[in-house]
C-alpha positions, 0 to 999 in steps of 0.5 A: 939201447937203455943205458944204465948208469955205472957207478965206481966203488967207493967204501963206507970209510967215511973219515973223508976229511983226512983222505988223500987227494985224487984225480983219477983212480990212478992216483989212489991205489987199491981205493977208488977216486970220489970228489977228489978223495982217494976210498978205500974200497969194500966188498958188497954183495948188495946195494945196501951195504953201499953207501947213500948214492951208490951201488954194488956193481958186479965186481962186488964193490961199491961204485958211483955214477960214470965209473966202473972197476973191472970189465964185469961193471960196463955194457957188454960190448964194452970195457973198463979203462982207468975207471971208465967205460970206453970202446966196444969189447968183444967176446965172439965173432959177428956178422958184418957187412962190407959195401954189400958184401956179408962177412965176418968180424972175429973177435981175438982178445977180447978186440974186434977184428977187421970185416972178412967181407969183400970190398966192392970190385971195380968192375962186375966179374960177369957170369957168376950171379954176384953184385960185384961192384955193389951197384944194385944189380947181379951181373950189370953191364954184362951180355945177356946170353943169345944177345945179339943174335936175331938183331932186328927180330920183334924190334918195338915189340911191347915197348913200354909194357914189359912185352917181350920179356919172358917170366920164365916159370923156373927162374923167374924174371931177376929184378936188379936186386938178386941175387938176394936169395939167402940170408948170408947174400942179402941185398944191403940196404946201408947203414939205418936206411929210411929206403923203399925198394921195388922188387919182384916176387916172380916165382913160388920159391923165390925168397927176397933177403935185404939187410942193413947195418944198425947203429944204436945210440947210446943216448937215445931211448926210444929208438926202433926199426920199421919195416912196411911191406906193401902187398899187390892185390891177389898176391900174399908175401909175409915179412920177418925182421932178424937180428943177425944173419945167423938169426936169420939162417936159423929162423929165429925171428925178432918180428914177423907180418902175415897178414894174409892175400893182398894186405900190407904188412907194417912191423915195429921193433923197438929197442932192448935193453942190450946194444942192438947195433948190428947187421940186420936182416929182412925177409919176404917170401910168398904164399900166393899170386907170384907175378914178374911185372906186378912188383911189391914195395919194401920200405925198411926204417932203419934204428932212428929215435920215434 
């Protein structure tokens, strides 16, 4: 994000030869600490009523660069500790993702709390169309239903070719990233991935969520999101890029790409001016041409300076 410089109140009582000496704002009392020099602190409503080099800040007293008064003077993830801008402060509950599990974060206090997603399993829980052990596939390892009956029937049949599998016209051929099919149960891409995914669009009611954890840095101000979408011929896919699962449950989009039939799609997301740091999703749905063998290629970049 674009961080803006805080600055710590200082007063316009400029007898600084006879103030006291300071190493923190600790040591000062009411006043403020400013080159080893206790300030009393006035009030201000603008920043002309501060003194050359300062600010008003938002507590309405006057503050230099690197300080802060109260929480009011820090990002808004943030708080103000000892006249320092520290740690990620809360005030409501956020989306989180655990392994590739998607949960919640509550806010108590004003302290984020642990994830409430579940941690990856040991072993696939066979049968309810989850990615339990978080190894890219619902389901693996599992029996197949009918498996093992008629061993033998149609053996070598389209090897090699994709023969032999059926597209059921319903639920489609499943590619190892479903069960991917709302925006609370994306497939988790990691943390500011630079992944290209293969998947199927096979049926025209299949949507396909991907998400992944975003982490801003601070001190980079030229930091974005990338996300090319490459189209096989005849078929039409659209993707949008979320804030948040919530964003994305409520389709309050950030960026979107619809090209229309057979075009890739290429969509940027630079930074704000807030913290961007959270989990992010993406999404692909079709229009035209649903196929079970002739894939689309997602490629997400994830927050990383240009």
């Amino acid at each position: 994000m674009l961080r803006l410089l805080v600055l710590t109140m200082v007063t316009v009582s400029l007898g600084c030869d006879n103030a006291p000496a300071c190493d923190t704002i600790d040591d000062c009392g009411s006043g403020t600490c400013v080159a080893g020099a206790c300030i009393v602190a006035d009030g201000c409503s603008v920043d002309s009523e501060c003194p050359d080099g300062f600010v008003c800040g938002d507590s309405g007293l006057c503050r230099a660069a690197g300080q802060c008064i109260d929480d009011g003077d820090c990002q808004a993830e943030q708080r103000c500790d000892q006249g320092t801008c520290v740690g990620t402060a809360c005030t409501v509950a956020v989306p989180c993702v655990e392994d590739c599990h998607v949960g919640e974060r509550p806010c108590v206090a004003g302290i984020p709390g642990p994830c409430t997603a579940l941690p990856a399993a040991d072993a696939e829980i066979c049968g309810n169309n989850v990615d339990d052990d978080c190894v890219g596939g619902v389901d693996d390892g599992c029996p197949a239903e009918g498996e093992g009956e008629g061993e033998g029937e149609g053996e070598g049949e389209g090897e090699g070719e994709g023969e032999g599998e059926t597209c059921d016209p319903v639920n489609g051929l499943a590619d190892e990233f479903e069960s991917n099919d709302s925006c609370f149960a994306c497939f988790d891409l990691g943390t500011d991935p630079s992944r290209a995914v293969i998947a199927t669009w096979d049926i025209a009611l299949d949507v396909d969520y991907f998400c992944f954890t975003a982490v801003d840095d601070v001190a980079q101000t030229n930091e974005r999101i990338v996300v090319d979408l490459d189209v096989p011929t005849g078929m039409d896919l659209d993707v949008s890029v979320y804030r948040s699962p919530a964003d994305c449950d409520a389709n309050v989009r950030v960026a979107s790409g619809e090209a229309g039939t057979g075009i890739d799609e290429h969509v940027v997301v630079l930074e704000t001016n807030a913290n961007d740091s959270g989990v992010w999703v993406v999404r692909v749905d079709g229009f035209a041409g649903p196929s079970c063998f002739d894939p689309y290629t997602l490629t997400v970049r994830g927050l990383r300076p240009e």
